[in-house]
C-alpha positions as CSV (number, residue, x, y, z in Angstrom):
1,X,-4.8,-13.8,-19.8
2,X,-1.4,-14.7,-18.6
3,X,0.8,-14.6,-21.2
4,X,3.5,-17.1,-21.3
5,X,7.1,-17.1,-23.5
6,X,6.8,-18.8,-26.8
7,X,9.4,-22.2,-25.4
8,X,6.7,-22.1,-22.4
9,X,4.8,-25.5,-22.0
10,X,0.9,-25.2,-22.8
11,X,-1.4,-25.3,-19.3
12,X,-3.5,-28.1,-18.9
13,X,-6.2,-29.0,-15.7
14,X,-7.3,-32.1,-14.7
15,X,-10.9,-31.5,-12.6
16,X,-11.6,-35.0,-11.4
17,X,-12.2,-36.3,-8.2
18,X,-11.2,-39.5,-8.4
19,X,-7.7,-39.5,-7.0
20,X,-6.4,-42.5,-8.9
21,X,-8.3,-41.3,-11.9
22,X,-6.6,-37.9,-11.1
23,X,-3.6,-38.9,-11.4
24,X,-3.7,-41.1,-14.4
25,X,-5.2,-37.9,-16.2
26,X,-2.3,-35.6,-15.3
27,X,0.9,-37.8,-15.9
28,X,-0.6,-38.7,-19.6
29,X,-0.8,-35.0,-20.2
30,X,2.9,-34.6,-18.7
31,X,3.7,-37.3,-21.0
32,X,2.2,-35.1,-23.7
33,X,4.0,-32.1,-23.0
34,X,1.6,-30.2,-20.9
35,X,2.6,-28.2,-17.3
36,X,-0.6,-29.6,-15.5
37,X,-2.2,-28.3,-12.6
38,X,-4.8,-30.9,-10.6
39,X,-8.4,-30.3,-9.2
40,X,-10.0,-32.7,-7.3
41,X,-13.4,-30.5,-7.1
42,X,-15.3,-28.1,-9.1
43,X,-15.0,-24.9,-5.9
44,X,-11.3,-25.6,-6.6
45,X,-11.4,-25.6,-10.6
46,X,-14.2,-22.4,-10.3
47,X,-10.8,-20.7,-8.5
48,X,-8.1,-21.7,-10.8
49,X,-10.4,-20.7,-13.8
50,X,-10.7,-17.3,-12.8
51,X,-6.7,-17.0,-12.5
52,X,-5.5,-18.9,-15.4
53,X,-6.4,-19.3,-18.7
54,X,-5.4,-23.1,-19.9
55,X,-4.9,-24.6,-23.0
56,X,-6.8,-27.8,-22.3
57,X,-9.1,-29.4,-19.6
58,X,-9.7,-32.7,-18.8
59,X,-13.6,-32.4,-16.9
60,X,-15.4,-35.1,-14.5
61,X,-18.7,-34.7,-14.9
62,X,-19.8,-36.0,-11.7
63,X,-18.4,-34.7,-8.8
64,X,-19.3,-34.2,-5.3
65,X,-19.7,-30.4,-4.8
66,X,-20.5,-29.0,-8.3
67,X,-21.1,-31.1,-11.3
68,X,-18.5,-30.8,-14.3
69,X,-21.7,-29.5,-16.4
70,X,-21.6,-26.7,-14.2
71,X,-17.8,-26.1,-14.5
72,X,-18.1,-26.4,-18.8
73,X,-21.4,-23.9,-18.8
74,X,-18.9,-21.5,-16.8
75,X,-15.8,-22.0,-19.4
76,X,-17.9,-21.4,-22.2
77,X,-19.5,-18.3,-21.2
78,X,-16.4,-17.0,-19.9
79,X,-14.8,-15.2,-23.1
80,X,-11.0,-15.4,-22.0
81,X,-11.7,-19.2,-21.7
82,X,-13.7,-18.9,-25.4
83,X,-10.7,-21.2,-27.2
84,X,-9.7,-23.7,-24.0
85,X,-10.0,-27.2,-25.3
86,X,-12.3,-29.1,-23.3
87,X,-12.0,-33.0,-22.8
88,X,-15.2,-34.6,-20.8
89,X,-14.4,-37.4,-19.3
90,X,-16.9,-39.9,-17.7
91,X,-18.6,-42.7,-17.2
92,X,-22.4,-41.1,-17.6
93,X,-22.8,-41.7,-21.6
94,X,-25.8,-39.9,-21.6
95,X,-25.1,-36.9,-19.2
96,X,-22.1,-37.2,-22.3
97,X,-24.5,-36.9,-25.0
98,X,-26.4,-34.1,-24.2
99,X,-23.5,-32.5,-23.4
100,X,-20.9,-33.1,-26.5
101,X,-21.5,-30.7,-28.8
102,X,-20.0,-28.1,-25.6
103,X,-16.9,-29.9,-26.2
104,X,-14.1,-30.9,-28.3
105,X,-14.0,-34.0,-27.1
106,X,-15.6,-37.1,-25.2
107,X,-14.0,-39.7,-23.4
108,X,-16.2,-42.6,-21.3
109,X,-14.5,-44.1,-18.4
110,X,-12.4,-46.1,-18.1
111,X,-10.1,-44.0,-20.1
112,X,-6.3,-45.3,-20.6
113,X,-3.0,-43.3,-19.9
114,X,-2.1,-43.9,-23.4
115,X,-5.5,-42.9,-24.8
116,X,-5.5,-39.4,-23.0
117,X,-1.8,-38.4,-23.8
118,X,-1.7,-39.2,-27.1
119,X,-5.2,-37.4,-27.8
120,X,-3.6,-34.6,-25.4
121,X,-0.9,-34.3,-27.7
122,X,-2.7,-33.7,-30.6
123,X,-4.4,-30.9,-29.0
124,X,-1.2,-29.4,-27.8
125,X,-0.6,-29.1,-31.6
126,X,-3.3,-26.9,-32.2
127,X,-3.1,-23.2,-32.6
128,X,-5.2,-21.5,-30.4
């Protein structure tokens, strides 16, 4: 795990493929504090995953190359990414469902700037 100084801000990762969407999700976690890095597909977020251990993640589920299911299956049975906050984020309410209790949080599409950062926020709070 990369260990960061205490004043450091937390990491977050936006994996969503919509570039409007995209870029929504990252500037409401800037707003909220968070150094963000954005992935617009899951070969990219697989990657970053294996080099970074983030605070939080904002997932698509439904992407063109691998699905976000895919991508949360791989967080949660990697243990250095056992305590990274996971946000799903879609439009699929019942890919959601099945796949809520995986996840701290569900949001359906269309989700709002000021929804995302101040629920962001709150996780940035947390203690890990």
């Amino acid at each position: 795990m990369n260990e960061q100084p205490a004043e450091a801000k937390p990491v977050a990762i936006v994996i969503e493929d919509n570039a409007d969407q995209n870029l929504v999700f990252t500037m409401a976690l800037n707003k909220a504090g968070y150094a963000t890095e954005s992935i617009h597909n899951g070969t990219d977020a697989q990657k970053l995953l294996q080099e970074i251990v983030p605070h939080l993640v904002v997932l698509d589920l439904r992407m063109p190359d691998i699905d976000g299911n895919v991508i949360l299956a791989q967080i949660r049975r990697d243990e250095r990414l056992s305590k990274v906050n996971v946000i799903l984020a879609t439009a699929d309410a019942a890919f959601a469902d099945a796949l809520e209790s995986q996840a701290e949080l569900v949001l359906l599409k269309p989700v709002s700037f000021s929804q995302l950062s101040e629920l962001a926020d709150r996780f940035k709070r947390r203690k890990k």
